[in-house]
C-alpha positions as CSV (number, residue, x, y, z in Angstrom):
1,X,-35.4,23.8,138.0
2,X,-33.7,26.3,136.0
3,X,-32.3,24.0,133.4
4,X,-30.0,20.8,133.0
5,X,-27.4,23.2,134.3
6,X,-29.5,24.7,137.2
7,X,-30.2,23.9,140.5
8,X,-33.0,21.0,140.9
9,X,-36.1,22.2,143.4
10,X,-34.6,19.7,146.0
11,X,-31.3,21.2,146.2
12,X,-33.0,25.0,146.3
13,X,-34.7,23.7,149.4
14,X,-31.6,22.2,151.2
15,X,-30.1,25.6,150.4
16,X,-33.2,27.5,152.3
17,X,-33.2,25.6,155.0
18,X,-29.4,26.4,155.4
19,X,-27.8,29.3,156.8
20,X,-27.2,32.6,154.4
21,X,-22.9,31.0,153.9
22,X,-24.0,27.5,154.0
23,X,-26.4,27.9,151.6
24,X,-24.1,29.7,149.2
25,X,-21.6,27.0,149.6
26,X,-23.9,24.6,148.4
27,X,-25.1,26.6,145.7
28,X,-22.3,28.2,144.0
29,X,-21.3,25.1,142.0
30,X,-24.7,25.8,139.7
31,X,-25.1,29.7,141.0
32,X,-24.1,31.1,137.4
33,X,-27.2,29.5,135.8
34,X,-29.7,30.7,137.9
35,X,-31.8,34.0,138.0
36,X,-29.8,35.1,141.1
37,X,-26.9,35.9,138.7
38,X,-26.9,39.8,137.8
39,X,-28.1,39.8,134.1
40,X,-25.0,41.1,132.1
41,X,-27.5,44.0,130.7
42,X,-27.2,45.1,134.3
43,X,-23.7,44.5,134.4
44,X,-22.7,46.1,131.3
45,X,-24.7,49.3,131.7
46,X,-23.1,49.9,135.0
47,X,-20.1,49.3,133.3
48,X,-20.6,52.0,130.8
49,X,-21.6,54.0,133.6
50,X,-18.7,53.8,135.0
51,X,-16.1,54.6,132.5
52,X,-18.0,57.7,132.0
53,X,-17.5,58.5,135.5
54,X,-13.8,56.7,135.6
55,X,-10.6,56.5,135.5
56,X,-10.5,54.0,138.7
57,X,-7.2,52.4,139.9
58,X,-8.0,50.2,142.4
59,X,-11.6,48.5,142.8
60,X,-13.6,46.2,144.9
61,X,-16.6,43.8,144.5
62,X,-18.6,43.8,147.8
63,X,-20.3,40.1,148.0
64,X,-18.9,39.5,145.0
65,X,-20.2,35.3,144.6
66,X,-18.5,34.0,141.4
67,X,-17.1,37.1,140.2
68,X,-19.6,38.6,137.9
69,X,-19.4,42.4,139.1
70,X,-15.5,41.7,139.3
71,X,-15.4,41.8,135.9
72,X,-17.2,45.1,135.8
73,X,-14.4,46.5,137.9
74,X,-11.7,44.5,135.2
75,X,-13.1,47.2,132.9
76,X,-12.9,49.9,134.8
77,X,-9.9,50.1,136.9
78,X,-6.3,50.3,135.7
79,X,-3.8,48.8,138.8
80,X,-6.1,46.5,141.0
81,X,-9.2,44.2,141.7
82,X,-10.5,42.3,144.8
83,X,-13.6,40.4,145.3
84,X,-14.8,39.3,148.9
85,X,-17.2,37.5,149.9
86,X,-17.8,34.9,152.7
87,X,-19.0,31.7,150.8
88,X,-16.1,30.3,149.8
89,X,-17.7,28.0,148.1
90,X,-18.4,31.3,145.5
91,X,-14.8,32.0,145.9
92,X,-14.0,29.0,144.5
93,X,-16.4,29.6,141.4
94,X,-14.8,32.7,140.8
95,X,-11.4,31.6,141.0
96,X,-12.2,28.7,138.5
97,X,-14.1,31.2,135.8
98,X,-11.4,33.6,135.8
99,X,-10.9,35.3,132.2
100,X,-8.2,36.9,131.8
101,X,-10.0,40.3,131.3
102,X,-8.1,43.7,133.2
103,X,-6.0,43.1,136.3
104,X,-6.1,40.1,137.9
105,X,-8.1,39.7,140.8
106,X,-7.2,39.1,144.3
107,X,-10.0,37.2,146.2
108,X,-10.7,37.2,150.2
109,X,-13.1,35.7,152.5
110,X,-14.5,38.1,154.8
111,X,-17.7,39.4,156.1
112,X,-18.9,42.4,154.6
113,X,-19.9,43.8,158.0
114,X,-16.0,44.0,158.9
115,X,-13.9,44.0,156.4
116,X,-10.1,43.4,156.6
117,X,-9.0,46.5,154.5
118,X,-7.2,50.2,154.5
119,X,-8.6,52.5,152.5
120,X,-6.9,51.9,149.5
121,X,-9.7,51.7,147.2
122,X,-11.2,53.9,144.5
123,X,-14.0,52.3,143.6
124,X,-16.3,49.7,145.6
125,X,-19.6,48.2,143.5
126,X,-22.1,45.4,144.4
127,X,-24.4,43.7,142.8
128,X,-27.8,41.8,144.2
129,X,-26.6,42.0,147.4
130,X,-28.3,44.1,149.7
131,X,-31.0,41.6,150.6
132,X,-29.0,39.9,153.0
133,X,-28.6,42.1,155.4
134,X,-31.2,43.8,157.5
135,X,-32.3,47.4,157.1
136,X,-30.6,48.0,160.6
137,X,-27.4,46.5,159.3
138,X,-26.8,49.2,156.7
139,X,-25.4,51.9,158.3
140,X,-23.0,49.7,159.5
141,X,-22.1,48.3,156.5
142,X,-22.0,51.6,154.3
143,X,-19.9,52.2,157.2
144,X,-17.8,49.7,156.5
145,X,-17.8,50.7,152.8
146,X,-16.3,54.3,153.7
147,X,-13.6,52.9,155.6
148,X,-12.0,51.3,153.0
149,X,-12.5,54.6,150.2
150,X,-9.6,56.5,149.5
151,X,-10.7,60.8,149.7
152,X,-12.6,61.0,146.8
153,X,-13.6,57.5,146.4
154,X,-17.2,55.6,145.1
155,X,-19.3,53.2,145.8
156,X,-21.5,52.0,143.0
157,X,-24.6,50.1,142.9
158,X,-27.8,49.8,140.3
159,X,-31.2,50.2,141.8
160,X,-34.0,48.5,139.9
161,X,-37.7,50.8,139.9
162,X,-39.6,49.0,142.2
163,X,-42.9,47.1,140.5
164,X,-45.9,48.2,141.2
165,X,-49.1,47.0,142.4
166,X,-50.6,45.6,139.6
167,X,-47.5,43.9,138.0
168,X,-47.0,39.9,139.0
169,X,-43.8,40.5,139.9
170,X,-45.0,42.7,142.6
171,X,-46.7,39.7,144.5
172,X,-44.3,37.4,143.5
173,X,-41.7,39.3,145.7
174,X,-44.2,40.1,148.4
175,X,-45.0,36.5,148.6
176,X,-41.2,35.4,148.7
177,X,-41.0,38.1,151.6
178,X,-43.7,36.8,153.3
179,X,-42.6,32.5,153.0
180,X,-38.7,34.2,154.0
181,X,-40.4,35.9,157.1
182,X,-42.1,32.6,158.0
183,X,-39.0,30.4,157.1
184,X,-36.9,32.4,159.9
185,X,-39.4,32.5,162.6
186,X,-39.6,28.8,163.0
187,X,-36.3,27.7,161.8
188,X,-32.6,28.2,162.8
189,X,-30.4,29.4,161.7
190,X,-31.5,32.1,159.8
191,X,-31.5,32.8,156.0
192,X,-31.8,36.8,155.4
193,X,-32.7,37.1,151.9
194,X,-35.5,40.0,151.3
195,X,-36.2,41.6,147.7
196,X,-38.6,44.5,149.6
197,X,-36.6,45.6,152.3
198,X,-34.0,47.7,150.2
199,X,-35.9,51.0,149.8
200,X,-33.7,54.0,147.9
201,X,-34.9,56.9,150.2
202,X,-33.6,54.9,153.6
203,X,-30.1,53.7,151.9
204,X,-29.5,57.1,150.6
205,X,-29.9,58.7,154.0
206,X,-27.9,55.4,155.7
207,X,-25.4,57.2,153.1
208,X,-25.5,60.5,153.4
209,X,-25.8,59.4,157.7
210,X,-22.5,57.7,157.5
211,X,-20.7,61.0,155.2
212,X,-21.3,60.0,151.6
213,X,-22.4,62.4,149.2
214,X,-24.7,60.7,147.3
215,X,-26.3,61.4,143.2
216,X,-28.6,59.2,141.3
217,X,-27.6,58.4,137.6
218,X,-29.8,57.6,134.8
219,X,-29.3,53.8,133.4
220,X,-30.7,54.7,129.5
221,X,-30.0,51.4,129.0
222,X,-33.3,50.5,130.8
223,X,-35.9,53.0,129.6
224,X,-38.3,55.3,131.6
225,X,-41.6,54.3,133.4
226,X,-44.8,55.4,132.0
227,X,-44.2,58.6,134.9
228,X,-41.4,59.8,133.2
229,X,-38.9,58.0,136.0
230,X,-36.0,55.8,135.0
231,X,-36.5,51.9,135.4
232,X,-33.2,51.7,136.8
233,X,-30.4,53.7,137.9
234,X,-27.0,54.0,138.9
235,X,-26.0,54.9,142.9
236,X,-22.9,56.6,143.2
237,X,-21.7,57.4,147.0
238,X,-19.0,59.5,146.9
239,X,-16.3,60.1,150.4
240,X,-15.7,63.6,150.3
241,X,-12.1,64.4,149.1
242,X,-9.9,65.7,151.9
243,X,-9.2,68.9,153.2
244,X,-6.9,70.7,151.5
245,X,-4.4,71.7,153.9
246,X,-2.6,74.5,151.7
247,X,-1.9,77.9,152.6
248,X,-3.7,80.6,151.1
């Protein structure tokens, strides 16, 4: 469907009718030559980003598939890298594609919605993500994000302008919604995949709800709309540093 090296239409259905890891599993083989795959313009300007913003020692990939956004972190942080994700059928890809770029990553297989860490991180980004899990998950999640932040620490994602009305695209993803909607009312188990359900005013207040501070970056890499707004840009959640406990 996508190419010799993509995934045909039959194996995109088997995939669908799958659940969200299943599906993932199956896919992950041919994942890298599909449009699901963060384009590496999106990649490298949040890279740039990111070093203006940096030093980072230790980073993590949230849902990080076969390791694309990994390597963002390779760039950016001096001492450490971990991607998780729980396909580990993506895993696998990542493992095998590994190269040789920055630290060396350390991979686990966890759910998102708990993960298995201390705060010992710096810097957490994710890439594509965010629509697999419902808008009541959030909190929860960017809950889970905190947790693991050191005093001080980020989390990064890029945030595409939503299209509007009279661009193709914009039906195209209301259409997708719509089938998705239909797909999971009449077929178990589930497969939570939503383009339109990650809206930037509710995830910055999930943020800011759970104790990020959160500021909106420019991507010039991408251009402003006709309005003057930028096409994309850069979400950087901060955890407020501690306390200072010194005397005065």
């Amino acid at each position: 469907m996508f190419g010799p090296d993509g995934p045909t239409l039959r194996e995109l259905a088997v995939q669908a009718l799958s659940s969200v890891e299943h599906g993932y599993d199956l896919l992950a083989p041919k994942f890298d030559h599909t449009p699901f795959r963060t384009p590496d313009a999106v990649l490298d300007a949040v890279a740039a980003a990111l070093i203006r913003t940096g030093p980072y020692e230790k980073g993590l990939d949230l849902c990080c598939g076969t390791g694309a956004g990994t390597d963002v972190l390779a760039r950016v942080c001096r001492s450490g890298v971990t991607g998780v994700d729980f396909s580990a059928g993506m895993l696998a890809e990542a493992r095998a594609r590994r190269t040789g770029r920055g630290p060396r990553p350390t991979w686990v297989r966890a759910d998102a919605r708990a993960l298995p860490f201390a705060p010992v991180f710096d810097l957490v980004v994710s890439f594509g993500a965010f629509g697999h899990f419902l808008p009541r998950e959030l909190p929860g999640l960017f809950a889970q994000v905190h947790s693991v932040l050191r005093p001080g620490g980020g989390f990064a994602f890029p945030v595409l302008a939503p299209p509007r009305p009279t661009a193709p695209l914009y039906w195209m993803l209301l259409g997708f919604d719509a089938a998705m909607r239909v797909r999971n009312a009449v077929w178990r188990p589930p497969f939570v995949m939503y383009y339109r359900a990650f809206r930037l005013g509710d995830v910055r207040r999930a943020l800011e709800d759970v104790g990020f501070r959160v500021e909106l970056r420019p991507l010039p890499e991408f251009g402003d709309r006709r309005d003057g707004s930028p096409r994309a840009r850069l979400v950087l959640a901060r955890r407020p540093p501690a306390a200072s406990t010194g005397r005065a």
